[in-house]
C-alpha positions in Angstrom: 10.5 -149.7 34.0 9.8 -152.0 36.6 6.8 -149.9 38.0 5.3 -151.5 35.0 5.4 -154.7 35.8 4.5 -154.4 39.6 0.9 -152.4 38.4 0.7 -155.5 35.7 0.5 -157.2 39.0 -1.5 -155.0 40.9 -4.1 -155.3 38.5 -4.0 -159.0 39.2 -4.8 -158.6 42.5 -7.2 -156.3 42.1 -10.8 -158.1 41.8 -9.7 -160.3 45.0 -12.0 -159.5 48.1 -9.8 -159.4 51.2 -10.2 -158.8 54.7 -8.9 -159.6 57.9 -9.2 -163.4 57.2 -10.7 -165.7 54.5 -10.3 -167.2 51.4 -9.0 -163.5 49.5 -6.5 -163.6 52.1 -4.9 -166.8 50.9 -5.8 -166.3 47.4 -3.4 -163.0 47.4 -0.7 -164.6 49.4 -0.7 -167.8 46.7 -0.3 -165.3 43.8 2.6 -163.5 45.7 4.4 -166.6 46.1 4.4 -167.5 42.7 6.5 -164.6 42.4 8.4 -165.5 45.6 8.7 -169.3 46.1 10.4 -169.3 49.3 7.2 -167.0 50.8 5.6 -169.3 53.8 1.6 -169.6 54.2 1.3 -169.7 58.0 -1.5 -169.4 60.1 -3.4 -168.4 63.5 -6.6 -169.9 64.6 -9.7 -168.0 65.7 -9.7 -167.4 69.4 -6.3 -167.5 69.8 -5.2 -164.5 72.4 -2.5 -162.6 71.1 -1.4 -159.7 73.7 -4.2 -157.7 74.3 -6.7 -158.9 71.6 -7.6 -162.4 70.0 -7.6 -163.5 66.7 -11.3 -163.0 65.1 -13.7 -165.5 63.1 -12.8 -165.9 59.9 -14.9 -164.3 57.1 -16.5 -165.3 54.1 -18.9 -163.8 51.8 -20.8 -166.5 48.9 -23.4 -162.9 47.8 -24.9 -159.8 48.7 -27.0 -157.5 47.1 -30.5 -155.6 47.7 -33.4 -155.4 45.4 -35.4 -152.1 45.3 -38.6 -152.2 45.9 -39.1 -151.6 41.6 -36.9 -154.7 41.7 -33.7 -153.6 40.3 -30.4 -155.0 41.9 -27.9 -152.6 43.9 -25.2 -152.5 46.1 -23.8 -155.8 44.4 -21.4 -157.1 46.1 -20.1 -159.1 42.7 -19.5 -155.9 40.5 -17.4 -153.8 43.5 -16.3 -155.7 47.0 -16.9 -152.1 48.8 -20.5 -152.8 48.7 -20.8 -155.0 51.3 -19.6 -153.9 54.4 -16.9 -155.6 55.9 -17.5 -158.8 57.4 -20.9 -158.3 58.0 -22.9 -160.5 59.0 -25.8 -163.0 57.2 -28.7 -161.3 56.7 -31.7 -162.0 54.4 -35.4 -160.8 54.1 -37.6 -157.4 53.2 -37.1 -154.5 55.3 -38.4 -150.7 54.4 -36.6 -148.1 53.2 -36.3 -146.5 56.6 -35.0 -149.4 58.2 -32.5 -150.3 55.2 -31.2 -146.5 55.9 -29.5 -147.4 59.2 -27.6 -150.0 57.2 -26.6 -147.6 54.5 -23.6 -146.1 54.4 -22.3 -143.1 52.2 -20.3 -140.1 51.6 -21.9 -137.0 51.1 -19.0 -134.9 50.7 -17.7 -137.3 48.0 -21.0 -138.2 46.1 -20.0 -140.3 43.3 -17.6 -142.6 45.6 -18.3 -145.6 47.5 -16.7 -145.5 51.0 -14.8 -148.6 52.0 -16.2 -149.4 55.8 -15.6 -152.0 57.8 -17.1 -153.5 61.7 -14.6 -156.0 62.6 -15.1 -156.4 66.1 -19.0 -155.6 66.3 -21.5 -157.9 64.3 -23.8 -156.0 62.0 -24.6 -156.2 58.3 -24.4 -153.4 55.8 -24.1 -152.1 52.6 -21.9 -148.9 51.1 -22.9 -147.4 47.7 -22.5 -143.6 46.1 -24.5 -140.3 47.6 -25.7 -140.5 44.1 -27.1 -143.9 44.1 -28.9 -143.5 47.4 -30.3 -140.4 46.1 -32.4 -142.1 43.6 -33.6 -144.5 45.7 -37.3 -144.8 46.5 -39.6 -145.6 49.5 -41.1 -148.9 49.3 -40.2 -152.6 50.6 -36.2 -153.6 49.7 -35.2 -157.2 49.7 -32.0 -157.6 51.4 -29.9 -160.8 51.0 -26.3 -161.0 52.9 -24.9 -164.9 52.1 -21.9 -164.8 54.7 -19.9 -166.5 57.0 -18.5 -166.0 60.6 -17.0 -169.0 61.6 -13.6 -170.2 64.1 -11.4 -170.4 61.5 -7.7 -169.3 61.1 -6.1 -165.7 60.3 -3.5 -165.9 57.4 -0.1 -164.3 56.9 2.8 -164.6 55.0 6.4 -164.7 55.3 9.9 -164.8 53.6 13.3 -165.3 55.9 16.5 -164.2 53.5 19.7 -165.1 55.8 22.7 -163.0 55.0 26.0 -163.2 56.9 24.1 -161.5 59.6 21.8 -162.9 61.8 20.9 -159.2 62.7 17.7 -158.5 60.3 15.6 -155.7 58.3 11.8 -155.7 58.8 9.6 -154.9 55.8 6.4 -155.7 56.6 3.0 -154.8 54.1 -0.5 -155.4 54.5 -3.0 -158.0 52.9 -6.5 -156.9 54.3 -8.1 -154.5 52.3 -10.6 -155.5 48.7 -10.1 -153.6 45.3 -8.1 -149.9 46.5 -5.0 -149.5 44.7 -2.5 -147.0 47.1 -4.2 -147.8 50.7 -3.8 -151.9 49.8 -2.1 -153.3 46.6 0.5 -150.6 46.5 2.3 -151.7 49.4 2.1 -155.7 48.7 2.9 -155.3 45.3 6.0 -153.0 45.9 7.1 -155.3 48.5 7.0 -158.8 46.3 9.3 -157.1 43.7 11.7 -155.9 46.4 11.5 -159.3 48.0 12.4 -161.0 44.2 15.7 -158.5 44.0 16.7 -159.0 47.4 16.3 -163.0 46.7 18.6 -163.0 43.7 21.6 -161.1 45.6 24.2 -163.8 46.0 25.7 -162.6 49.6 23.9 -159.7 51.5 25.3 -158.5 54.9 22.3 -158.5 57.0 19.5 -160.8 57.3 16.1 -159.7 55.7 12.1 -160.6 57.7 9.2 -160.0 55.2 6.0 -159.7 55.9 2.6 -159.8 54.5 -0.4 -159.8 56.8 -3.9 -158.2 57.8 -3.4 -154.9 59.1 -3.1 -154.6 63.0 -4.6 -157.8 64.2 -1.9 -159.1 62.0 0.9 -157.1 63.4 -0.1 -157.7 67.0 -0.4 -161.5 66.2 3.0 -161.7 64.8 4.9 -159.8 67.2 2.9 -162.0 70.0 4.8 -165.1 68.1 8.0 -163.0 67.6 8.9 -160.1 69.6 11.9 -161.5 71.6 13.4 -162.5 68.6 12.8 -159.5 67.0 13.5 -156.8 69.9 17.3 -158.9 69.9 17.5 -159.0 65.9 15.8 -155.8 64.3 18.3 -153.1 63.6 16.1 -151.7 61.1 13.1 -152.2 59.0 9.8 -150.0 57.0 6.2 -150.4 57.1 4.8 -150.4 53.7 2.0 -148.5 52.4 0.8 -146.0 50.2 3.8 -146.3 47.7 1.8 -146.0 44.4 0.8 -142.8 43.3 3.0 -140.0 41.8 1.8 -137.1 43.7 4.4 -136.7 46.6 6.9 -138.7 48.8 6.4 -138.6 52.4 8.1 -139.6 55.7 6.6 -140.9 59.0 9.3 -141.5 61.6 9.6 -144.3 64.3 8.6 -143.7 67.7 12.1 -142.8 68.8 12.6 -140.8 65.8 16.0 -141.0 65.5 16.9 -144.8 64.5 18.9 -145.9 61.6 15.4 -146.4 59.5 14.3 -142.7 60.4 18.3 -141.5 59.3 18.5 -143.5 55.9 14.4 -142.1 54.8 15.1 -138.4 55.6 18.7 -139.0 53.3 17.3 -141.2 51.0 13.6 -139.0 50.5 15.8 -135.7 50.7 18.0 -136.7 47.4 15.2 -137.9 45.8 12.3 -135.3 46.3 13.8 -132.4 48.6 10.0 -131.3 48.8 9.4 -134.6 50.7 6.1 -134.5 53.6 7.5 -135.0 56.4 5.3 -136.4 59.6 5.1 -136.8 62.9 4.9 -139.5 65.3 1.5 -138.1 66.2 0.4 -138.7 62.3 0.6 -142.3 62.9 -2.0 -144.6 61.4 -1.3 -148.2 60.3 1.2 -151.0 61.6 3.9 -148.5 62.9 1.6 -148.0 65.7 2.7 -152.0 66.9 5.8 -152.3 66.0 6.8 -149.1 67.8 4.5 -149.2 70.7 6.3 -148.9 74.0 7.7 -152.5 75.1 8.2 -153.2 71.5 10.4 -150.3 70.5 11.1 -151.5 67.2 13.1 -149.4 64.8 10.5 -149.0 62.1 9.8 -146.2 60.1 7.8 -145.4 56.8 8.6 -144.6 53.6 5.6 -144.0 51.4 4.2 -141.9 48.1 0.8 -140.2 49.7 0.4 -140.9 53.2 -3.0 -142.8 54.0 -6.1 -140.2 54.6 -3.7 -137.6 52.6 -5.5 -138.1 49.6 -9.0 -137.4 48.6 -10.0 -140.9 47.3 -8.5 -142.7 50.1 -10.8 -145.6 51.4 -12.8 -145.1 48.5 -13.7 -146.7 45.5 -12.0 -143.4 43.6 -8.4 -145.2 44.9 -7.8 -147.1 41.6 -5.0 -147.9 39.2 -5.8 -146.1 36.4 -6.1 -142.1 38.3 -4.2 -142.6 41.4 -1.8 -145.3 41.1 0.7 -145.4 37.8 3.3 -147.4 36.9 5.5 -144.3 37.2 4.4 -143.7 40.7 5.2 -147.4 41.7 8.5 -147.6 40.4 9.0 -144.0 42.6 7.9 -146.0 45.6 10.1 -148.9 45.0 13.2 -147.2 44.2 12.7 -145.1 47.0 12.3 -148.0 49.4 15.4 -150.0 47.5 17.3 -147.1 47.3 16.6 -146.8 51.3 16.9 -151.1 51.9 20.7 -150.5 49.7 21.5 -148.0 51.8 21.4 -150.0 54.9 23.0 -153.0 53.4 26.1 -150.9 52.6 26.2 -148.8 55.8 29.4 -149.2 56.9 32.1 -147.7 59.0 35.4 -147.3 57.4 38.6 -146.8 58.4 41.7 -145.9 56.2 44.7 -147.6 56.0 47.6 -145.0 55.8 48.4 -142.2 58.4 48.0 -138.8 56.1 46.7 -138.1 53.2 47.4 -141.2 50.7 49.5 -140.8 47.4 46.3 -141.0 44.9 48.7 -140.2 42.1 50.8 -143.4 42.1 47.9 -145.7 41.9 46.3 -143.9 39.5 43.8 -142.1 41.3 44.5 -138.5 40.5 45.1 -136.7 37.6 48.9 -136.1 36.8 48.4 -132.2 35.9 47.7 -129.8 38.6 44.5 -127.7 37.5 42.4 -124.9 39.3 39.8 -127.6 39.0 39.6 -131.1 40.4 37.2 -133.0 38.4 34.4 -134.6 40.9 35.3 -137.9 41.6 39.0 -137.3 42.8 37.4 -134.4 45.0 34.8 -136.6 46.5 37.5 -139.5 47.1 39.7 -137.0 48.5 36.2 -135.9 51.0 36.0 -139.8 51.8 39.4 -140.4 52.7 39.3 -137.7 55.1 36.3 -138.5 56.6 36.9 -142.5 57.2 38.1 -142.3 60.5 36.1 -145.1 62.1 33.9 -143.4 63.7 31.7 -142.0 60.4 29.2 -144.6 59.0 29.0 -144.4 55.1 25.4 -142.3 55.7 26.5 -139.7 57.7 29.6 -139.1 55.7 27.1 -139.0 52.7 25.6 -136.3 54.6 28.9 -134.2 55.6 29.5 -134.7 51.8 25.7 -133.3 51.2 25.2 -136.4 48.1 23.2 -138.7 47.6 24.7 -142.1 49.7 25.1 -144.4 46.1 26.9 -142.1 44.3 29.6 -143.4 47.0 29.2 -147.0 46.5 31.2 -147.8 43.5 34.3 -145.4 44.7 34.9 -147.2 48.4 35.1 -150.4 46.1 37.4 -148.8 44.5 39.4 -147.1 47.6 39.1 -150.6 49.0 40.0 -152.2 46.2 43.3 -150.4 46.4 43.9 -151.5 50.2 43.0 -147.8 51.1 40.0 -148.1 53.3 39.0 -150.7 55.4 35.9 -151.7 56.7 36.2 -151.0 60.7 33.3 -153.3 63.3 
């Protein structure tokens, strides 16, 4: 099962701190490429205006933690990266227990998780620990000590051009920003690198494939600032990756349009797998389809995914790990799901057949040579093909006139082809 070996890889990931930028950044994208040679390391330096924003410092954190005032260590940043609060600031000295409070932050609805928080585009330093924990704490002088870095340095992404026959290209883009979560962050990554491996070792593909692995947002705006023109002429189709590892549901968020080829192949390809598929809305938006969709843009992306983001109680948490939310059985769901959706595309042609009426199966050996009450199924559903390939049908809508599942129709229009009875039609 290959969702084995992309959580054996997960796990990998795992301890890695990343963030928008840094060194957890780069270290993530080196162990991706070992799995993807071809993968480029590019990068974006501080400063830099991209559309409407500019590229911030880069981050990096040497230690944090906070002494109480009975001088036991908390909020260590070393034994869970959600203690610190993202890219905070350097801070270090005694402060009182009131005054550490406004740099505290916890859930109180969730009181043994640690809440993943960020302030990217406001300096401040801060810490994030349990309800529990802070409950225990006592009144007295803390010692505080926050060893970072905000510095002009460069924003890190990665990405892998596969060239089919076509220059017109699928977008699968995933995120690389977010420190030890399993479904919110290494889900998506990690589905993406095996999907990227199996699209590498097809010999000829029809369409030309763009992957992408890059900080959430500023990432996505700082690519399409380098790429858009290229893109709005090339991109057909394409997915946002995230949230593809539990085993608790499949769900659906649709482009902006709603009604692309991506938004068409998910509802088929979620609808044969899991008929009890979430379905959202535009309006349920929440991570990169919010760029690559945004008006001027218009790209045709839409997203597959297990649990959608904030759908789940551990979500930005320290509770999203890869032992109770994501499994290797949920992974390989999200990855066959997504492959399932990426084959579907590839082999989403419009045929036309080569005879005028209905073609003699019998004398090519296509249909049984007794008449019977009942036609076994894979006459009948040549039979539904043939009279449905009329040029004007792609292979997923006649999938859907059929009401089956799009594959189960790969291997018999080789074979109608094969036999000079269908061809493909531009």
């Amino acid at each position: 099962m290959i969702g084995s070996e992309i959580h054996k890889f997960a796990s990998e990931l795992w301890p890695i701190n990343r963030s928008l930028t840094g060194d957890g950044v780069r270290e993530t994208l080196q162990k991706i490429k070992k799995h993807i040679p071809g993968l480029e390391m590019k990068e974006i330096p501080s400063g830099k205006s991209v559309f409407d924003w500019a590229v911030p410092k880069e981050w990096s954190v040497n230690e944090a933690y906070v002494l109480t005032p009975s001088g036991q260590k908390i909020c260590d940043f070393s034994e869970n990266n959600l203690h610190l609060l993202g890219y905070s600031t350097p801070f270090e000295g005694e402060v009182s227990f009131q005054d550490l409070k406004q740099h505290l932050y916890t859930l109180s609805d969730q009181p043994d998780a640690i809440p993943y928080i960020t302030s990217y585009y406001k300096e401040r330093w801060g810490f994030c620990l349990s309800q529990q924990q802070f409950d225990r704490l006592e009144d007295g002088k803390y010692y505080v000590r926050v060893d970072t870095k905000l510095f002009d340095g460069v924003l890190n992404f990665g990405e892998f051009l596969i060239k089919g026959k076509s220059s017109k290209e699928v977008f699968i883009s995933t995120y690389v920003c977010h420190p030890s979560m399993a479904n919110n962050e290494l889900s998506g990554p990690t589905v993406v690198t095996f999907l990227a491996k199996w699209l590498a070792e097809i010999k000829e593909l029809e369409y030309s494939y763009r992957i992408v692995f890059i900080p959430e947002t500023i990432g996505s705006i700082a690519y399409l600032s380098l790429h858009h023109k290229h893109m709005k002429k090339n991109v057909f189709s394409g997915f946002n990756v995230s949230c593809v590892g539990d085993d608790r549901a499949y769900s659906y968020l649709p482009s902006r349009n709603g009604n692309t080829l991506s938004d068409q192949v998910a509802k088929h390809v979620l609808s044969n797998i899991n008929p009890n598929y979430k379905s959202y809305s535009w309006f349920d938006r929440g991570s990169d389809e919010r760029q690559y969709c945004a008006p001027g843009i218009d790209l045709p992306i839409a997203s597959i995914m297990r649990t959608k983001y904030g759908q789940y109680p551990e979500y930005h948490t320290s509770l999203d790990d890869l032992k109770n939310v994501v499994t290797p059985e949920g992974l390989n769901g999200g990855y066959w799901a997504l492959r399932r959706a990426i084959e579907a595309i590839e082999k989403n042609k419009t045929y036309r057949v080569t005879v005028l009426g209905e073609p003699q199966m019998g004398k090519r050996g296509l249909y049984p040579s007794l008449s019977t009450r009942k036609l076994s199924e894979q006459p009948r559903l040549m039979m539904d093909i043939i009279s449905l390939c009329d040029g004007k049908s792609s292979l997923i809508e006649i999938a859907e006139k059929i009401n089956v599942p799009v594959w189960t129709l790969y291997d018999l229009i080789e074979i109608l082809v094969s036999h000079n009875l269908l061809e493909a039609h531009e």
